[in-house]
PDB file as gemmi writes it, atoms N, CA and C in Angstrom:
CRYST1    1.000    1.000    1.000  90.00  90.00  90.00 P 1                      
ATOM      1  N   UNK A   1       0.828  -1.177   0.000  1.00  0.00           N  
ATOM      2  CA  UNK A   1       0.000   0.000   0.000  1.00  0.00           C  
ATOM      3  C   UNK A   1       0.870   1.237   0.000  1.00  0.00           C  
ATOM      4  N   UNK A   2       0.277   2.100  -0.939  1.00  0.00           N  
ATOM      5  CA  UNK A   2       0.636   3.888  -0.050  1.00  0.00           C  
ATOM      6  C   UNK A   2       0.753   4.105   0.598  1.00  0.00           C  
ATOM      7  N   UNK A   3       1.348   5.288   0.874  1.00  0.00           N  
ATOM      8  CA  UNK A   3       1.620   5.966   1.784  1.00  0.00           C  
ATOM      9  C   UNK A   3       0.237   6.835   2.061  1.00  0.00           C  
ATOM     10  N   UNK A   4      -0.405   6.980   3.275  1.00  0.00           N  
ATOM     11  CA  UNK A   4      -1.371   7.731   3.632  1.00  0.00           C  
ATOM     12  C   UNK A   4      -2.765   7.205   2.948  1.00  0.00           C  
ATOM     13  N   UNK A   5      -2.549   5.731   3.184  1.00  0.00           N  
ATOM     14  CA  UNK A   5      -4.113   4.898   2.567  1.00  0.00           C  
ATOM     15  C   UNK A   5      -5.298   5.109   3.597  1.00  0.00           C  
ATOM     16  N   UNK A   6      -6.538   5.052   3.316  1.00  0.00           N  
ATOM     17  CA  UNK A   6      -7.642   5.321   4.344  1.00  0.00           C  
ATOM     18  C   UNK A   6      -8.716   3.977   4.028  1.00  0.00           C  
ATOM     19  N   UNK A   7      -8.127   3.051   4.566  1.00  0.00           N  
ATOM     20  CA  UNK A   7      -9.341   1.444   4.369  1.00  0.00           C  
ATOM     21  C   UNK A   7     -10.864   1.622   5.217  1.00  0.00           C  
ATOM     22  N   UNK A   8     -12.131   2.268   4.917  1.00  0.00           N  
ATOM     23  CA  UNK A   8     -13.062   1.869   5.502  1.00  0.00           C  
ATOM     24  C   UNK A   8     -13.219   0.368   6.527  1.00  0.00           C  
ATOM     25  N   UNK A   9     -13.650   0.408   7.796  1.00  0.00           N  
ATOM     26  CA  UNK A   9     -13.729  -0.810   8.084  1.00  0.00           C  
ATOM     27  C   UNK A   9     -14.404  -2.158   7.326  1.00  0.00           C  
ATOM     28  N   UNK A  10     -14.130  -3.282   7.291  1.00  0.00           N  
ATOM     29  CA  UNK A  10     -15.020  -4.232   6.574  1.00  0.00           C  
ATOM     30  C   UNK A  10     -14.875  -4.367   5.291  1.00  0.00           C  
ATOM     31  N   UNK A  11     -13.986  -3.518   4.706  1.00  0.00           N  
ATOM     32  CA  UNK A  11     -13.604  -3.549   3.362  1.00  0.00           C  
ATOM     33  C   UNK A  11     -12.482  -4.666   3.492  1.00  0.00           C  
ATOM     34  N   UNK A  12     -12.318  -5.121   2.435  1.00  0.00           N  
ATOM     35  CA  UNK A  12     -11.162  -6.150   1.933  1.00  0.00           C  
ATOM     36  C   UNK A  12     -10.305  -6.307   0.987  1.00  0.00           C  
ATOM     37  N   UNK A  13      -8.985  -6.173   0.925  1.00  0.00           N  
ATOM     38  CA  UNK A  13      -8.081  -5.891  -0.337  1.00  0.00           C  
ATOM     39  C   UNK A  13      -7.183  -7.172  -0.741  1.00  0.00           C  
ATOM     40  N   UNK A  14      -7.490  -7.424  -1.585  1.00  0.00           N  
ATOM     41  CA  UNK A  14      -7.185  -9.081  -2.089  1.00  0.00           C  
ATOM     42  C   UNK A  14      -5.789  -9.140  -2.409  1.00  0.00           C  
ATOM     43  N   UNK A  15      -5.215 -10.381  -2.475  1.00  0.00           N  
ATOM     44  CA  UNK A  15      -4.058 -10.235  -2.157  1.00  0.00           C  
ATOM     45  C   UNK A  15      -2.802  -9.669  -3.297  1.00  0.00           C  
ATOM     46  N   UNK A  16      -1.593  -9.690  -3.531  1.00  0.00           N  
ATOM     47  CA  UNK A  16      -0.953  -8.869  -4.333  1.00  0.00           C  
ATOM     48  C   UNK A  16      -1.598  -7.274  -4.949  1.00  0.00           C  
ATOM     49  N   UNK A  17      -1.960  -6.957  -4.527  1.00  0.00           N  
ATOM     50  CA  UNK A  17      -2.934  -5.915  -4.876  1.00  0.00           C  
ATOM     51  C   UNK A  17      -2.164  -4.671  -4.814  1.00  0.00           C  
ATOM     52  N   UNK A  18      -1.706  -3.329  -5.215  1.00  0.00           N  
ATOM     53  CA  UNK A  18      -1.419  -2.477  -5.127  1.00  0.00           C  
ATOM     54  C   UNK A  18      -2.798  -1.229  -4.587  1.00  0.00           C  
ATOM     55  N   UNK A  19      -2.348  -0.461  -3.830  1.00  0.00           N  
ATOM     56  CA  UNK A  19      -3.263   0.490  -3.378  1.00  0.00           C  
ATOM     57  C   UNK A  19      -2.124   1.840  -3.263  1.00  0.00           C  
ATOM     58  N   UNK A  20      -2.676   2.861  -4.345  1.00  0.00           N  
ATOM     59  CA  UNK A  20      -2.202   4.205  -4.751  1.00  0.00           C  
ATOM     60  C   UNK A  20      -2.267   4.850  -3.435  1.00  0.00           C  
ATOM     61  N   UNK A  21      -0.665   6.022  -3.191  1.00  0.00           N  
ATOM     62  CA  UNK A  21      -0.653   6.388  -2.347  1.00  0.00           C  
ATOM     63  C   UNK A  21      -1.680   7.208  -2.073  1.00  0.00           C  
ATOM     64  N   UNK A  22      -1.806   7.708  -0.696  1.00  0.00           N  
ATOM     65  CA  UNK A  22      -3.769   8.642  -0.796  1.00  0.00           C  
ATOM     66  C   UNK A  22      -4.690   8.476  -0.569  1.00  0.00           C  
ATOM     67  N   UNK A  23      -5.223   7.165  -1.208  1.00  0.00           N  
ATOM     68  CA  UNK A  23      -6.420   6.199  -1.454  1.00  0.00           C  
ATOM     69  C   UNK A  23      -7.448   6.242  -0.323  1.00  0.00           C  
ATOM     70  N   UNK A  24      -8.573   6.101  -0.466  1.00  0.00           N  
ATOM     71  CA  UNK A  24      -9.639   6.073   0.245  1.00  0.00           C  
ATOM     72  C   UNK A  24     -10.357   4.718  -0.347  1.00  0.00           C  
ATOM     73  N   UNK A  25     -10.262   3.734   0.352  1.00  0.00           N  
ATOM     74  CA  UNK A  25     -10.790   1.877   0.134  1.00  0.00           C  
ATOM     75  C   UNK A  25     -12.065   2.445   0.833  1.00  0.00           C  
ATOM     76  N   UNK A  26     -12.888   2.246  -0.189  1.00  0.00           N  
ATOM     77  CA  UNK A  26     -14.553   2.196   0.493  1.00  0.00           C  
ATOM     78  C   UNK A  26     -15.190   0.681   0.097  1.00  0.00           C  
ATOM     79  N   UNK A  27     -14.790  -0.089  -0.700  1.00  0.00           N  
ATOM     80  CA  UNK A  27     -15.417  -1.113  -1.301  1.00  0.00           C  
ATOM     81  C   UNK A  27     -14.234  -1.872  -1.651  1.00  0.00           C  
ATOM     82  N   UNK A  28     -14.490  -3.339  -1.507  1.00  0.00           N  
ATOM     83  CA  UNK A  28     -13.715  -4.316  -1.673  1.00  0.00           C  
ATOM     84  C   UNK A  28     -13.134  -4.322  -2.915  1.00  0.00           C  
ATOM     85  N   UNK A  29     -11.042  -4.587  -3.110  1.00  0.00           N  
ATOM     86  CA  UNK A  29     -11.044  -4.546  -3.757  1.00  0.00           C  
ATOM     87  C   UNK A  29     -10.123  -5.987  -4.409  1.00  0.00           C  
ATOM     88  N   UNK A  30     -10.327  -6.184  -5.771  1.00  0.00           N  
ATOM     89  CA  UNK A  30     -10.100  -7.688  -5.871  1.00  0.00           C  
ATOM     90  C   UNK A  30      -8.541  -8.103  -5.670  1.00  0.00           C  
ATOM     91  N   UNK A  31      -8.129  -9.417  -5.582  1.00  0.00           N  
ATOM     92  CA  UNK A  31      -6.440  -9.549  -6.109  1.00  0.00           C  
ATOM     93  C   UNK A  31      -5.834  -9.265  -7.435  1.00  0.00           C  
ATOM     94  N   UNK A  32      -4.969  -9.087  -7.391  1.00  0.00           N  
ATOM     95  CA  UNK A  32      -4.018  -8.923  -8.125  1.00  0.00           C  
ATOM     96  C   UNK A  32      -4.244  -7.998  -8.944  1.00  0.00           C  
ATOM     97  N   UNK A  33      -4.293  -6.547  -8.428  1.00  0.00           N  
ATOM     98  CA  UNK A  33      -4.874  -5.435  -9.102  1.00  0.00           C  
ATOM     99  C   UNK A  33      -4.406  -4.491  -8.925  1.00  0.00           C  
ATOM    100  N   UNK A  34      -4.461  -2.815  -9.445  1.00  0.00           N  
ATOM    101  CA  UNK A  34      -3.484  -1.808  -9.098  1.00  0.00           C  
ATOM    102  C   UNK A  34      -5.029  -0.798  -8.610  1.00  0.00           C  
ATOM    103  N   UNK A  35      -5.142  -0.051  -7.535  1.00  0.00           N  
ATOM    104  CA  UNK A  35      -6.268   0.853  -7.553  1.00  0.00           C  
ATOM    105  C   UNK A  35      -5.947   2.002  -6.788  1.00  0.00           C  
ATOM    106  N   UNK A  36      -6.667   2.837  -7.177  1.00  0.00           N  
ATOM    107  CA  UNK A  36      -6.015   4.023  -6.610  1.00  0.00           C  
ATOM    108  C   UNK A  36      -7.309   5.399  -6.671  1.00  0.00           C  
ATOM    109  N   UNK A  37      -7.058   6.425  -5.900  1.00  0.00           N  
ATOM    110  CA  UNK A  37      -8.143   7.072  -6.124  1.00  0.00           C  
ATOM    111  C   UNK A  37      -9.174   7.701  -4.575  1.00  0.00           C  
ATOM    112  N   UNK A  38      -9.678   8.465  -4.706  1.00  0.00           N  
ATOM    113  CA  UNK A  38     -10.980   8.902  -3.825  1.00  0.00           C  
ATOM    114  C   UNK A  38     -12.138   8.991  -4.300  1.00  0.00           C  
ATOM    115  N   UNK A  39     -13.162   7.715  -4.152  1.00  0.00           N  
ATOM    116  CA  UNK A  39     -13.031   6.528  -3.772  1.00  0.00           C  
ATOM    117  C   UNK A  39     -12.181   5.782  -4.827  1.00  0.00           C  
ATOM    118  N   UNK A  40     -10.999   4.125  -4.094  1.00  0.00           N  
ATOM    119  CA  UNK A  40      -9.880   3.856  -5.100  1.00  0.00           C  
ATOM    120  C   UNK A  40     -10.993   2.823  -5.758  1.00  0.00           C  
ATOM    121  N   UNK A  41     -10.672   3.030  -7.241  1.00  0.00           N  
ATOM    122  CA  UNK A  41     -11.458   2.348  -7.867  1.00  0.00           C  
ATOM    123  C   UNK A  41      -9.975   1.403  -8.594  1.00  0.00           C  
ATOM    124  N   UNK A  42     -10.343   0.324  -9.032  1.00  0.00           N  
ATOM    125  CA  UNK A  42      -9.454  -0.704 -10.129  1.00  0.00           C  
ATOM    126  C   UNK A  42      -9.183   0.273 -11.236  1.00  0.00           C  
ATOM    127  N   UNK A  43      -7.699   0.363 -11.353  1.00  0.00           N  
ATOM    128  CA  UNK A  43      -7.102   0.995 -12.866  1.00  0.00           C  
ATOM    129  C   UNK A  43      -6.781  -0.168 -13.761  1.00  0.00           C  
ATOM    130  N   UNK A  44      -5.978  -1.037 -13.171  1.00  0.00           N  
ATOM    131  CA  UNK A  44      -5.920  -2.223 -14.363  1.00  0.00           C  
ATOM    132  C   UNK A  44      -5.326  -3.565 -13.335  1.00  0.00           C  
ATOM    133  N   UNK A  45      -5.198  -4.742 -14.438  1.00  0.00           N  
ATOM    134  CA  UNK A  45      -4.985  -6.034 -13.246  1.00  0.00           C  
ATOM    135  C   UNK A  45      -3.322  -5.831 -13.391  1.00  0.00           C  
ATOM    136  N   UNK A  46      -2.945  -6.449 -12.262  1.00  0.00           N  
ATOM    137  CA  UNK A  46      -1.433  -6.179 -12.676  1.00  0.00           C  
ATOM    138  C   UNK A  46      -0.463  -7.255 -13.805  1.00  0.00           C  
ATOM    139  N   UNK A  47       0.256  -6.875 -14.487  1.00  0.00           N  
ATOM    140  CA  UNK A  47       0.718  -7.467 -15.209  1.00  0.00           C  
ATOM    141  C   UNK A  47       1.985  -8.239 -14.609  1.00  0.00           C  
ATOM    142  N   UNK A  48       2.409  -9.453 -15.336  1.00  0.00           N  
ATOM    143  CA  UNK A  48       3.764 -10.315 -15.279  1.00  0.00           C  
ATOM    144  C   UNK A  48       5.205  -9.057 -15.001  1.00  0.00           C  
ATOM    145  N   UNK A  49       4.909  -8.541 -15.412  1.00  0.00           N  
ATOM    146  CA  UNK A  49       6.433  -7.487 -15.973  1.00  0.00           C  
ATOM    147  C   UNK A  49       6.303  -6.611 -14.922  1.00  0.00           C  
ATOM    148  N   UNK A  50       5.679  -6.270 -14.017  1.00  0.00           N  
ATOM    149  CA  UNK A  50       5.207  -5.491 -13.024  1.00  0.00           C  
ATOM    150  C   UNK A  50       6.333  -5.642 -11.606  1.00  0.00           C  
ATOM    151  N   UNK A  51       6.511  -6.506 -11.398  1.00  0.00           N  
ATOM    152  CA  UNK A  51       6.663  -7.347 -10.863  1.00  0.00           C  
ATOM    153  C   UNK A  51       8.595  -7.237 -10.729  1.00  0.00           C  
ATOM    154  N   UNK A  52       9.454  -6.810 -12.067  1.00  0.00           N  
ATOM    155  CA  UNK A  52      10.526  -6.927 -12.458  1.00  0.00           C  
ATOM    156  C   UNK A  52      10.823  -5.458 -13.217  1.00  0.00           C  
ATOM    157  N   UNK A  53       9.787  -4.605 -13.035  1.00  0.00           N  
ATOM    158  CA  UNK A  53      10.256  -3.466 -13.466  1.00  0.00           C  
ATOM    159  C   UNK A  53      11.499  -2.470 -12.697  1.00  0.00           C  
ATOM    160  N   UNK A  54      11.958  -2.006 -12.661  1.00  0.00           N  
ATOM    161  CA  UNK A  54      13.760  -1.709 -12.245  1.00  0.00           C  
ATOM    162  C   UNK A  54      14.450  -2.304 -11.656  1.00  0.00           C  
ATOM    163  N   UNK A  55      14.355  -3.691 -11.677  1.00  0.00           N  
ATOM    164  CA  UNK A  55      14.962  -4.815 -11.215  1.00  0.00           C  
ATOM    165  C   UNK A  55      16.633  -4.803 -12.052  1.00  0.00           C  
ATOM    166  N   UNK A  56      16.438  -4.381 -12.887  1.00  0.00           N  
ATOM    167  CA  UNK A  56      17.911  -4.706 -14.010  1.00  0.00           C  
ATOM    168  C   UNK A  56      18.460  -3.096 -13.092  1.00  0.00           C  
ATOM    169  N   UNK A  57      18.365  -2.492 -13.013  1.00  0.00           N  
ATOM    170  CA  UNK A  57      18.985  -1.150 -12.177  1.00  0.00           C  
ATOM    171  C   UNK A  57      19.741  -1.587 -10.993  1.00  0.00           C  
ATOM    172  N   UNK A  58      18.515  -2.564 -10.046  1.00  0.00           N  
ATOM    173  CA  UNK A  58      18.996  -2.760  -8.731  1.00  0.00           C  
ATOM    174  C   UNK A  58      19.908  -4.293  -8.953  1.00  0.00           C  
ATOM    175  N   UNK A  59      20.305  -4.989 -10.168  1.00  0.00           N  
ATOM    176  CA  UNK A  59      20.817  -5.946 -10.033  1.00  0.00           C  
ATOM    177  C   UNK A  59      21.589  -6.206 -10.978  1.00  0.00           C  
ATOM    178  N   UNK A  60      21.724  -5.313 -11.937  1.00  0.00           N  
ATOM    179  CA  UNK A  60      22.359  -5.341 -12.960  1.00  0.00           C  
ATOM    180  C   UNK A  60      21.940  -6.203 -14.005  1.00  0.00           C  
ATOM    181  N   UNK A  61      21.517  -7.483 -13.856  1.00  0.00           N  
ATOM    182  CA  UNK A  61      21.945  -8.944 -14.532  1.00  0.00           C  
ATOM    183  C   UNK A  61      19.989  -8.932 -15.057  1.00  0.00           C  
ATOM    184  N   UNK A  62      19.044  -7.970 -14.864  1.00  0.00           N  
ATOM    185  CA  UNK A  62      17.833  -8.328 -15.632  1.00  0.00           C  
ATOM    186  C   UNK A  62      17.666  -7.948 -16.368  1.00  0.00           C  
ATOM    187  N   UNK A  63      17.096  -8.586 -17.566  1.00  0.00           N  
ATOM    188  CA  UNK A  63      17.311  -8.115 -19.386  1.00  0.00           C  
ATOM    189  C   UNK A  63      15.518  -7.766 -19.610  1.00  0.00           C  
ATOM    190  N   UNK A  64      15.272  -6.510 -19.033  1.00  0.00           N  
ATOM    191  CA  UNK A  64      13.814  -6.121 -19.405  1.00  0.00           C  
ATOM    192  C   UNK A  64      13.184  -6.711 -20.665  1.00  0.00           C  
ATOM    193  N   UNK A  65      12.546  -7.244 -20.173  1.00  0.00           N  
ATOM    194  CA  UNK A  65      11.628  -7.324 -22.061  1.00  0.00           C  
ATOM    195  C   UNK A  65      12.064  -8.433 -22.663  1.00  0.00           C  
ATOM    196  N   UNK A  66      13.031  -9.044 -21.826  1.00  0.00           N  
ATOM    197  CA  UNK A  66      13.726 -10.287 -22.714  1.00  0.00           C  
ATOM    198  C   UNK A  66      13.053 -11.672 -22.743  1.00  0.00           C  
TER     199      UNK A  66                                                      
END                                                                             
């Protein structure tokens, strides 16, 4: 999660899930998803590559895109 997230009680954020710094969770939101927003609504599901993006920076040895 963000920095400075606001989860309504009883709400639920599924797992791998990204939540935009800010965010106000009023309604459950699914796994493996990026959301963000007042109220955070789903922007998109997260992708494979997500996952390994500036990884070749912090390790030298990852071949983006390869």
């Amino acid at each position: 999660m963000g920095d400075n997230v606001t989860v309504v009680g009883g709400v639920t954020i599924g797992d791998n899930s990204i939540i935009g710094a800010g965010s106000v969770v009023v309604h459950d939101i699914p796994a493996n998803v990026i959301a963000a927003g007042n109220p955070a609504k789903v922007i998109r599901p997260l992708r494979h590559d997500d996952r390994y993006r500036g990884l070749e920076q912090q390790t030298g040895d990852y071949h983006y895109g390869a």
